[in-house]
C-alpha positions as CSV (number, residue, x, y, z in Angstrom):
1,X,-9.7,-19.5,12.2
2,X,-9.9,-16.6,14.5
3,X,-12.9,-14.0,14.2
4,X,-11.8,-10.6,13.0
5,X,-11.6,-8.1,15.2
6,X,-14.4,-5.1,14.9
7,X,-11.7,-2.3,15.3
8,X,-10.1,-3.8,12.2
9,X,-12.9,-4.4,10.3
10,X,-13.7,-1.1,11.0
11,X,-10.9,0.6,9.9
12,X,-11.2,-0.6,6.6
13,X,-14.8,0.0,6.3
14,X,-14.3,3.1,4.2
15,X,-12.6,1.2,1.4
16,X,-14.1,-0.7,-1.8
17,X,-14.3,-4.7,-0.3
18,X,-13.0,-5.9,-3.6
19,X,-9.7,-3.3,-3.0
20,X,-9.4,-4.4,0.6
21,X,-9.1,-8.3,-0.8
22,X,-6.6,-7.0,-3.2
23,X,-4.7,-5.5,-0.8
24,X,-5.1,-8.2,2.0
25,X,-5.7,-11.5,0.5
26,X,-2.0,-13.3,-0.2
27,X,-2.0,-13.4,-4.3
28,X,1.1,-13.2,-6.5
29,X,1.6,-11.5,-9.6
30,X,3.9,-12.1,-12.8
31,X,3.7,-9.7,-15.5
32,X,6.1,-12.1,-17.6
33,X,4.1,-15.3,-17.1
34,X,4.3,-17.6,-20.2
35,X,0.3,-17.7,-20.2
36,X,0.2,-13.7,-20.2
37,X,0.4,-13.3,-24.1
38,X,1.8,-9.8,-24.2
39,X,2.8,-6.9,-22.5
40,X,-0.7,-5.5,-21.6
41,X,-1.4,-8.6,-19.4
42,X,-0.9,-10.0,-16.1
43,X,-1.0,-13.9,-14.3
44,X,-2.3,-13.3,-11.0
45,X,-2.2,-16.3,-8.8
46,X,-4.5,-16.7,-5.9
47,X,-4.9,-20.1,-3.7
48,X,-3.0,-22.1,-6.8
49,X,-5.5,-20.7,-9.7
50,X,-4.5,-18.6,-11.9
51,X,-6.0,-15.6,-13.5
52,X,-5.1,-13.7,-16.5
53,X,-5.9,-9.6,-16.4
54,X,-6.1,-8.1,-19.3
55,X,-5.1,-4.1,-18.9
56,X,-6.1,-3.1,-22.3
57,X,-9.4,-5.1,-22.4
58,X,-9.8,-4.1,-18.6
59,X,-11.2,-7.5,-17.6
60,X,-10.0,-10.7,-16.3
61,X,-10.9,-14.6,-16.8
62,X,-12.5,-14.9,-13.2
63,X,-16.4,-15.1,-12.5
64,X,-16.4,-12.0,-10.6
65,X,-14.8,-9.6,-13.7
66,X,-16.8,-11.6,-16.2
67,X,-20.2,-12.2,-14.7
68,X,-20.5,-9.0,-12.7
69,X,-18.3,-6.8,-15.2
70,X,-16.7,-5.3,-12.1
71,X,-12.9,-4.4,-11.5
72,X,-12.2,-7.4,-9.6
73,X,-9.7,-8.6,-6.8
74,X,-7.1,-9.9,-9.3
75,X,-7.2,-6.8,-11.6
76,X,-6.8,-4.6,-8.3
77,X,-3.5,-6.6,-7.1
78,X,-2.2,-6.7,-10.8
79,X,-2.2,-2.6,-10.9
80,X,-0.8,-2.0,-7.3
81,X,1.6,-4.4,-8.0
82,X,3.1,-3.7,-11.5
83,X,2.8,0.5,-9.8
84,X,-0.2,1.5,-12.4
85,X,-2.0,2.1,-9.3
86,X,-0.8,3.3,-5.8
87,X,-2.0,1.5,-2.7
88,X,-3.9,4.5,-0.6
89,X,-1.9,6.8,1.7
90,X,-4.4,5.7,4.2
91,X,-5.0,2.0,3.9
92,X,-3.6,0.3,7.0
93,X,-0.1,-0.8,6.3
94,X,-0.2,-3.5,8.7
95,X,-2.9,-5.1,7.0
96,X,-1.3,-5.2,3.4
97,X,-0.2,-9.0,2.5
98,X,3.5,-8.6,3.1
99,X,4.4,-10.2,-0.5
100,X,2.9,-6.6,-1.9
101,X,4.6,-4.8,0.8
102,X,7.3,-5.9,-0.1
103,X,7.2,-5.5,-3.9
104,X,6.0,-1.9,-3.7
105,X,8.5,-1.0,-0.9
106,X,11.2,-1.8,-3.8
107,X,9.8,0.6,-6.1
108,X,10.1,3.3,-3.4
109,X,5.9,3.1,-2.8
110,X,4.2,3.3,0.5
């Protein structure tokens, strides 16, 4: 695996690391997943796990949202990519993973 160059790295120093993953890392989301049990959750997938975010409860089943009680990774994705957040004006567009490029492209975003 190649070592990340510093100019990148450094333009997305100014950002939350847990929104850069979001944005970044490849993950997919389905807000109609069988295992999402109602409207106000999400599956997120990420390297073949899944990962149920809750938006009403504001949490999610990984380690990171329940151990640290922090806004993870998965919740992140789930909100730029259902459009209940926007990805930032200023977030390099060439660094977004292009499955959320994509999706947020069709919704007229970014």
């Amino acid at each position: 695996m190649a070592e990340p160059n510093p100019t990148e790295s450094d333009e997305l120093d100014s950002f939350e690391p847990r929104t850069v993953r979001a944005l970044t890392e490849r993950m997919t989301v389905y807000a109609q997943d069988p295992d999402a049990w109602s409207d106000s959750e999400a599956a997120v997938y990420s390297s073949s796990t899944q990962y149920i975010v809750s938006f009403v409860e504001g949490q999610c089943n990984c380690d990171d949202s329940y151990f640290r009680r922090a806004k993870c990774k998965h919740q992140r994705r789930a909100a730029f990519a259902l459009g209940i957040r926007d990805i930032p004006e200023d977030f390099p567009e060439d660094r977004i993973d292009p499955l959320l490029l994509k999706r947020v492209r069709s919704r007229g975003q970014k």
